[in-house]
C-alpha positions in Angstrom: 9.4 10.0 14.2 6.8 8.0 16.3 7.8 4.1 17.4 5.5 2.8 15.3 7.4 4.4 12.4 10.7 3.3 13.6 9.2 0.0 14.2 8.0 -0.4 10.2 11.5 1.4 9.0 13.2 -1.7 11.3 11.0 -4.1 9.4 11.9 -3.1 5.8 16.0 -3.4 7.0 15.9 -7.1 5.4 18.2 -9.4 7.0 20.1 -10.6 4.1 21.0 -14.4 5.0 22.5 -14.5 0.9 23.5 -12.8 -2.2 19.8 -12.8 -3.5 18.1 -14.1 -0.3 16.9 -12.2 2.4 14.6 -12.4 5.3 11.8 -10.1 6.7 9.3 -10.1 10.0 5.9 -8.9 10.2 3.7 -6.2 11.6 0.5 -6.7 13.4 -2.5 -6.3 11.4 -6.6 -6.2 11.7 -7.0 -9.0 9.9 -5.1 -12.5 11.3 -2.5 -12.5 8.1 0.1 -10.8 7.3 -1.0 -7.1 5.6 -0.3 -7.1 2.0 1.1 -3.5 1.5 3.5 -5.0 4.1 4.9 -8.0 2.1 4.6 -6.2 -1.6 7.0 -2.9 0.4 9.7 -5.5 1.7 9.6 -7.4 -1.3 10.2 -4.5 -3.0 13.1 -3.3 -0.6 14.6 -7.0 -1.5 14.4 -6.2 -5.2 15.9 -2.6 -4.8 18.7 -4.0 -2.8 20.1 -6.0 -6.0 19.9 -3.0 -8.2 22.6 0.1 -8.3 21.2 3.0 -6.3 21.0 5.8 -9.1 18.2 3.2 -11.2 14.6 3.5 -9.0 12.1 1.2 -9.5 9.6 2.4 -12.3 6.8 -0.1 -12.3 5.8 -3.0 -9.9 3.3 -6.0 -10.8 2.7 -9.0 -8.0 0.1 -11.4 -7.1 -0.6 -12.5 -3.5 -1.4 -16.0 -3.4 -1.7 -17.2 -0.1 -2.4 -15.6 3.2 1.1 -14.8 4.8 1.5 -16.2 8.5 1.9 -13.0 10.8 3.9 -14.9 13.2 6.5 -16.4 10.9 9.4 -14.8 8.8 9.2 -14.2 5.1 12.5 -15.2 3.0 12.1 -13.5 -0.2 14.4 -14.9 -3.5 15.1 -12.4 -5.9 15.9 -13.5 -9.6 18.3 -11.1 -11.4 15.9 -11.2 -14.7 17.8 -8.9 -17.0 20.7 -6.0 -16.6 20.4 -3.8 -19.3 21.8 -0.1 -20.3 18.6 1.4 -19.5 16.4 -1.2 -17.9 17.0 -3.6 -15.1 14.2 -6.4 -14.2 13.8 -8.0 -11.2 12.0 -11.1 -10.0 11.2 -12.0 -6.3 8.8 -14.8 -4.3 8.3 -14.8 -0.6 8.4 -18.0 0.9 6.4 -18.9 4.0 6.5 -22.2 5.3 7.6 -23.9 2.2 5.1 -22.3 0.3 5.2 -19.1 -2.3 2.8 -16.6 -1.0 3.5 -13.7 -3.1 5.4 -12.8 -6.6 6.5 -9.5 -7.5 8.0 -8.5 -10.8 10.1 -5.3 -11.0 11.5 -3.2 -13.6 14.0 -0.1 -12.3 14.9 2.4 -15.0 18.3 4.9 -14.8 17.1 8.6 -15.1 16.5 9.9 -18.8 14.8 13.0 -20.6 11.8 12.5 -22.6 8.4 13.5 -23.2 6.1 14.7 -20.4 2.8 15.2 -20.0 0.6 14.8 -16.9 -3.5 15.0 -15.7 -4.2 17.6 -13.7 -4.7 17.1 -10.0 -8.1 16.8 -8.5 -9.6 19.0 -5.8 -9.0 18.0 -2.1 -8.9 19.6 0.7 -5.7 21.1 3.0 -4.9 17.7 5.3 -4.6 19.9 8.3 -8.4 20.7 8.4 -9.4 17.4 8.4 -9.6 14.6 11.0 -6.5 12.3 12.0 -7.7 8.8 12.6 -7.8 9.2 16.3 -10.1 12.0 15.7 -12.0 9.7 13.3 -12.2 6.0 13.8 -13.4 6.1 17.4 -16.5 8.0 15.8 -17.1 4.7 14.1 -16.3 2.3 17.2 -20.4 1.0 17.1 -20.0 0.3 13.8 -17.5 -2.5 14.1 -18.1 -5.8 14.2 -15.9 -6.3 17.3 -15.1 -3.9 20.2 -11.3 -3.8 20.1 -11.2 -3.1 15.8 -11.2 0.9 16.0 -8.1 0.6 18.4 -6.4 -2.1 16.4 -6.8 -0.1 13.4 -5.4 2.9 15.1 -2.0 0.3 16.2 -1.6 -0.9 12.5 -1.9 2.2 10.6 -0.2 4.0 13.3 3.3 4.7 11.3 1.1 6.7 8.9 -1.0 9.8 9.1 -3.9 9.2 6.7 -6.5 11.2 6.7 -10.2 10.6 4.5 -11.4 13.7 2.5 -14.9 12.2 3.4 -16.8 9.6 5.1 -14.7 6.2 5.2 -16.8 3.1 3.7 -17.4 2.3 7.8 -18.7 4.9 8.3 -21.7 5.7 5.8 -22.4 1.3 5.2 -26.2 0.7 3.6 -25.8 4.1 1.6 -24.4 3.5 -1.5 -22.1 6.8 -2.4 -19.9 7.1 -6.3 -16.9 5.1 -6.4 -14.6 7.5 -5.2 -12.4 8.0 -2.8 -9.8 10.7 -1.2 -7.5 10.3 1.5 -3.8 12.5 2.5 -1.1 10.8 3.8 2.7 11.1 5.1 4.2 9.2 7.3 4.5 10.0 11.1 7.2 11.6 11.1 10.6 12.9 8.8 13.0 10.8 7.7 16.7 12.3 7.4 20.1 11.2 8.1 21.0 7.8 6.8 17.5 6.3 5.9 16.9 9.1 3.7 17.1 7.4 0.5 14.9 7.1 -3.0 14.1 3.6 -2.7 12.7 3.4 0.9 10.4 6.4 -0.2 8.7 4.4 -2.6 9.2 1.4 -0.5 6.9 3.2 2.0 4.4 4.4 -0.8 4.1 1.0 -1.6 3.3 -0.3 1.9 0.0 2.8 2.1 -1.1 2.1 -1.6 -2.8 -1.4 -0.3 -4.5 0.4 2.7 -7.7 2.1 1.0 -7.2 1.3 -2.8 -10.5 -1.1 -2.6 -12.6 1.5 -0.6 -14.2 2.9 -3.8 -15.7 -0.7 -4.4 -17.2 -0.8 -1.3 -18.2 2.4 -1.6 -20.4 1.8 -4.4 -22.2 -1.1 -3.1 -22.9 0.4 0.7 -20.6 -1.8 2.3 -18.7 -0.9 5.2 -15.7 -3.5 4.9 -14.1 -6.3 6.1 -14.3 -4.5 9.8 -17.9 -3.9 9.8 -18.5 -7.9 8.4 -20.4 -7.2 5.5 -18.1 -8.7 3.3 -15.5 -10.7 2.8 -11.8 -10.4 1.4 -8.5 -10.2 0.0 -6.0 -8.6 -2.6 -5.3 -10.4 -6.0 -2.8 -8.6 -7.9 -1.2 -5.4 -7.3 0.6 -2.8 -10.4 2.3 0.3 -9.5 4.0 2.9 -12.1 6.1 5.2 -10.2 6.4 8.9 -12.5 8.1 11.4 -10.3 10.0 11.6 -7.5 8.5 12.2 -3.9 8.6 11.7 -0.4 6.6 9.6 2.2 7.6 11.9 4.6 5.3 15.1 2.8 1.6 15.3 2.0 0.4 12.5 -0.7 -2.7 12.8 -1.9 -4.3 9.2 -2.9 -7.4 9.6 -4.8 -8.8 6.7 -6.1 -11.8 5.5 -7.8 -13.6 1.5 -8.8 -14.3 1.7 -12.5 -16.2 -1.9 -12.4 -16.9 -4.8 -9.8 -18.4 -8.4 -11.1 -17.7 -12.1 -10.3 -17.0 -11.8 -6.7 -14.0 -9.4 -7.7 -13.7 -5.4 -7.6 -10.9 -3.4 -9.2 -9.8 0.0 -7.8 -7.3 2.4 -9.7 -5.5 4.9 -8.0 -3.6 8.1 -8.6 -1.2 9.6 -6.1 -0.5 13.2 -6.2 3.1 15.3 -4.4 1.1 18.4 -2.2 2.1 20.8 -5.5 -0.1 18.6 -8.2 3.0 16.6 -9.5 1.4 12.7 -10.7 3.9 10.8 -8.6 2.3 7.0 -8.8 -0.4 5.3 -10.8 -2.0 2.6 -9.2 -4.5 -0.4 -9.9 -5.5 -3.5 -7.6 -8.0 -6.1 -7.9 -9.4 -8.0 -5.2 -11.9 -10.8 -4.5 -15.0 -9.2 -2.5 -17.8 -11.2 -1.6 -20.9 -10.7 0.4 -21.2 -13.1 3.2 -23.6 -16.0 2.8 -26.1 -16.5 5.2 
């Protein structure tokens, strides 16, 4: 386990300060607020924390609303919605400066036979023949809009090694490509012993999901990002279904693709596949994306 990793697994340990109340720091990020994978993960962690340990979450829906201050704590509330035989519901709002900046609804289910069916996996590539990002972004380094951006990406995706099946948007902006996108990842590192639990597993999957969900909308456009300065930013709403069991700690593969973009908002949908083709997460995110003026 690299520091970096040990540093994120510190920051999803909420401080509980009460019963439902409990209070989280933050990580550095590219962008001067506080990363949203980040705040949805630890908001997550606060729900899970309210809930018996043999029902995992199944399904996550939030909505960021402000920009969260990076140099503040977050005190997240969690409302025990509903306990039921089969179903428990959670509700939680972080609270910066007096102010909600994101909601999360959560529903955690208690393990059940049933019906099964699942898509087949796509096609990617082994992760170990292709480039880690500090193979990768430094490639890229002209492309930025500011010198220091390929190593502060490096420092905030550092816990995590993600690797793109092909180009990044960065890296091929002004040629529009298909809405897809591919990229590995596992975290830097095992994690055994104590910490080795269901719910920080999916806690952790959480925290990657926001990273590259929107690519595929840039993508499509020939827009290299919020790094390059071609456009402009942020997550709206966020809705995770969580199928099988995994681990953040093994080979995920993330594909993900933008069925549509229109009035100054893109939507990118996202499936995350265990190394052996199991569907472990279904993902969608919206997010307002607009081309700078002027």
């Amino acid at each position: 386990m690299n520091d970096a990793l040990a540093a994120l697994l510190a920051q999803l340990d909420l401080e509980r300060i009460e019963q439902d109340i409990f209070r989280g720091t933050s990580r550095p990020s590219v962008v001067p607020r506080v990363f949203g994978g980040q705040v949805a993960a630890q908001a997550l962690v606060a729900a899970g924390r309210t809930v018996p340990d043999d029902r995992p979450p199944h399904s996550l829906h939030a909505y960021f609303l402000r920009p969260g201050d990076p140099g503040a704590p977050i005190v997240y509330t969690v409302d025990r919605i509903r306990d039921g035989r089969s179903f428990t519901t959670r509700r939680v709002v972080a609270v910066q400066h007096g102010q909600p900046i994101f909601h999360l609804s959560a529903s955690f289910q208690a393990d059940e036979e049933g019906m099964e069916h699942q898509e087949p996996m796509p096609y990617a590539p082994d992760p170990l023949t292709l480039p880690t990002a500090a193979e990768m972004l430094p490639r890229y380094a002209d492309r930025f809009r500011e010198p220091g951006v390929a190593q502060r990406l490096l420092e905030a995706r550092a816990a995590v090694d993600l690797r793109y099946v092909d180009a990044p948007p960065f890296g091929t902006a002004g040629e529009p490509r298909e809405p897809r996108s591919q990229v590995w990842f596992r975290t830097h590192g095992k994690l055994d012993g104590d910490i080795d639990q269901p719910l920080l597993h999916i806690c952790l999957v959480t925290y990657v999901s926001d990273m590259t969900l929107l690519d595929s909308v840039l993508l499509a456009h020939g827009r290299g990002g919020w790094a390059v300065g071609d456009v402009v930013g942020a997550s709206l709403d966020h809705a995770m279904w969580f199928h099988r069991p995994f681990r953040a700690d093994d080979w995920l593969l993330y594909d993900q693709e933008s069925p549509t973009a229109q009035g100054g908002r893109g939507l990118g949908k996202g499936r995350i596949f265990t190394a052996d083709g199991q569907l472990a997460v279904s993902v969608i995110q919206e997010g307002v994306i607009r081309v700078p003026r002027g």
